[in-house]
NUDRENDREN-892418 format. One record per residue (C-alpha): residue in one letter; z, y, x. Coordinates in steps of 0.2 Angstrom, whole numbers, padded with zeros to 4 digits, always signed. Example, Ala and Ser with C-alpha at 12.3 -4.5 7.8 and 13.67 -1.06 7.14 Angstrom:
<recs>
A+0039-0022+0062;S+0036-0005+0068;
</recs>
This chain:
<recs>
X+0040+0025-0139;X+0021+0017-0140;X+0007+0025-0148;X-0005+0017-0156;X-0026+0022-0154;X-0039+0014-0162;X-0053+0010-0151;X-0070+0003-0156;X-0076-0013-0151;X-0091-0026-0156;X-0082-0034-0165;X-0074-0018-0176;X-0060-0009-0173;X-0046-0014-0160;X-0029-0006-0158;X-0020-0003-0142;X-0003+0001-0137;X+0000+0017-0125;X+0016+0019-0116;X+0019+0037-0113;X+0033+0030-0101;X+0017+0022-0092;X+0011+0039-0088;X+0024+0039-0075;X+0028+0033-0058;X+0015+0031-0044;X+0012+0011-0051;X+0007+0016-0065;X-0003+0031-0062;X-0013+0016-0051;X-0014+0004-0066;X-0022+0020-0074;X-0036+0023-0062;X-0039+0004-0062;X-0042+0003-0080;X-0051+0020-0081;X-0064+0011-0066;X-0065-0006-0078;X-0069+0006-0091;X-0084+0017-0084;X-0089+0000-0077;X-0093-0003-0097;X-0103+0012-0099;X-0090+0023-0104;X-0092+0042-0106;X-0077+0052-0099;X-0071+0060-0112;X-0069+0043-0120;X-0060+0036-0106;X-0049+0050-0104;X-0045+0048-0123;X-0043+0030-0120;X-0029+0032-0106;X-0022+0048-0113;X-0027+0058-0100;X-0036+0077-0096;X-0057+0079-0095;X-0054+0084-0078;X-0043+0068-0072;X-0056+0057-0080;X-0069+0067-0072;X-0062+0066-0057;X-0060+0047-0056;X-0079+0047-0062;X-0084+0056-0047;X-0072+0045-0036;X-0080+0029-0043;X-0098+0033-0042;X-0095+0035-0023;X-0084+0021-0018;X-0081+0009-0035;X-0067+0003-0041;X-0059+0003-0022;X-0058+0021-0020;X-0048+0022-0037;X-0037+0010-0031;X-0026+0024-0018;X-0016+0022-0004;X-0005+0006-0005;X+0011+0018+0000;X+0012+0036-0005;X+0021+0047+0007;X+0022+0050+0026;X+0022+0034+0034;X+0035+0030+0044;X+0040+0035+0061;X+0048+0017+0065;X+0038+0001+0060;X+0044-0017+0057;X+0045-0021+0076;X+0054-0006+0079;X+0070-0009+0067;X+0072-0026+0075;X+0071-0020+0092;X+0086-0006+0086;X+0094-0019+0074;X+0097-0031+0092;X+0103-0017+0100;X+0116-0013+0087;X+0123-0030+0086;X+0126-0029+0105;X+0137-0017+0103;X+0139+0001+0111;X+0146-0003+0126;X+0130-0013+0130;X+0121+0003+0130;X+0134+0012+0140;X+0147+0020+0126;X+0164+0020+0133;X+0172+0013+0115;X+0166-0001+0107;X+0163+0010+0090;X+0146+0014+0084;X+0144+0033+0078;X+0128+0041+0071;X+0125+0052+0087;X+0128+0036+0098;X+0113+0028+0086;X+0103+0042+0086;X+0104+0040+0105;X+0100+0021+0105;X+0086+0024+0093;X+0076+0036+0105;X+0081+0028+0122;X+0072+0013+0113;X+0058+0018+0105;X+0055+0036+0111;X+0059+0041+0091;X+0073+0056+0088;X+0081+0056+0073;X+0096+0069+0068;X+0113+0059+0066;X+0113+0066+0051;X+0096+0057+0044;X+0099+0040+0054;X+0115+0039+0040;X+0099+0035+0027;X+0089+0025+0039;X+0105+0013+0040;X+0108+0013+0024;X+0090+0009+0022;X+0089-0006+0032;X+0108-0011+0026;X+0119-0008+0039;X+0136-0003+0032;X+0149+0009+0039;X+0162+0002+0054;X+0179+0004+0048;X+0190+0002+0064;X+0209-0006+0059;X+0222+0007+0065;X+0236-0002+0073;X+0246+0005+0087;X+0246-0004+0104;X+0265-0007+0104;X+0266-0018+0088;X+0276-0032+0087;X+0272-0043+0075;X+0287-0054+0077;X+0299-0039+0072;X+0289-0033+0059;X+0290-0049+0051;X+0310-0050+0054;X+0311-0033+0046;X+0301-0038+0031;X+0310-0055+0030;X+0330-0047+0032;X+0329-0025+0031;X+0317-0023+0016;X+0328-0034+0002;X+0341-0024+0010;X+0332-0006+0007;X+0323-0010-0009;X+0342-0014-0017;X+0345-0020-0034;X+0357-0021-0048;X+0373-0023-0036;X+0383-0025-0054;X+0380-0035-0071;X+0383-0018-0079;X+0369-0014-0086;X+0359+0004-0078;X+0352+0016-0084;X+0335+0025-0081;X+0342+0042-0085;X+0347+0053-0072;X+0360+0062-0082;X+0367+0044-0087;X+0383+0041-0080;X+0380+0023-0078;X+0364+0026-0066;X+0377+0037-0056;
</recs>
């Protein structure tokens, strides 16, 4: 939904759109504070400006206060919101080489990774210790997906299997052993 506000120019009166979806998300709270700095640059009064953007007094005077001491930079924010994170850049492709190694590499008896087993490698590497529940979202993050190991037993033989396949299941699976025609039923004599 847009609302439309009038706003007064030189050269009459101007209409501008205002998302109310805007008001949302830490992007656009930033594009707000931006345009709130362009417009106290013009000589606007707070109250206008927080009229303008469709904001409170005391937001607009905050940002007044905030752009009188550090312009239009110390409206701009932090480039991320949130605690930073423990691993950088440099860190995950240190990790990420040690994953495709493989855990036996780093001393795992099995050659199958598991969260714990991560958790481990992530710490011996960078000194960083993660619960094995968390470093689930940290793979996912940097989009590692789950190992699958294929079952098979050690003592199959392929060869049989497909003799079994090939002879014993047309045997199994059966048929129509008659022309008669059957029946589905299994109170019909003729399925019987």
């Amino acid at each position: 939904m847009l609302m439309a506000t009038s706003t007064a120019s030189t050269s009459g009166t101007r209409r501008e759109l205002v998302s109310p979806s805007s008001a949302r998300g830490a992007k656009a709270a930033r594009q707000r504070r931006l345009r709130a700095a362009r417009l106290f640059a013009q000589g606007l009064s707070q109250a206008e400006v927080a009229r303008r953007l469709g904001t409170s007094r005391q937001n607009a005077s905050r940002w007044h206060a905030k752009w009188r001491q550090g312009g239009r930079a110390a409206l701009a924010g932090p480039t991320r919101l949130g605690r930073p994170p423990r691993l950088g850049a440099v860190d995950w492709r240190r990790v990420a080489r040690a994953l495709l190694r493989g855990p036996q590499a780093h001393g795992f008896d099995t050659d199958l990774w598991t969260l714990p087993r991560v958790a481990e490698v992530i710490w011996r590497l960078t000194g960083v210790s993660y619960h094995p529940g968390h470093v689930w979202w940290l793979l996912r993050r940097h989009h590692w997906s789950p190992q699958r190991p294929a079952r098979r037993a050690s003592e199959r033989d392929e060869d049989e299997i497909a003799r079994g396949r090939a002879q014993e299941w047309p045997r199994i699976k059966g048929g129509r052993w008659s022309g008669a025609r059957g029946s589905a039923s299994w109170t019909s004599r003729a399925r019987r």
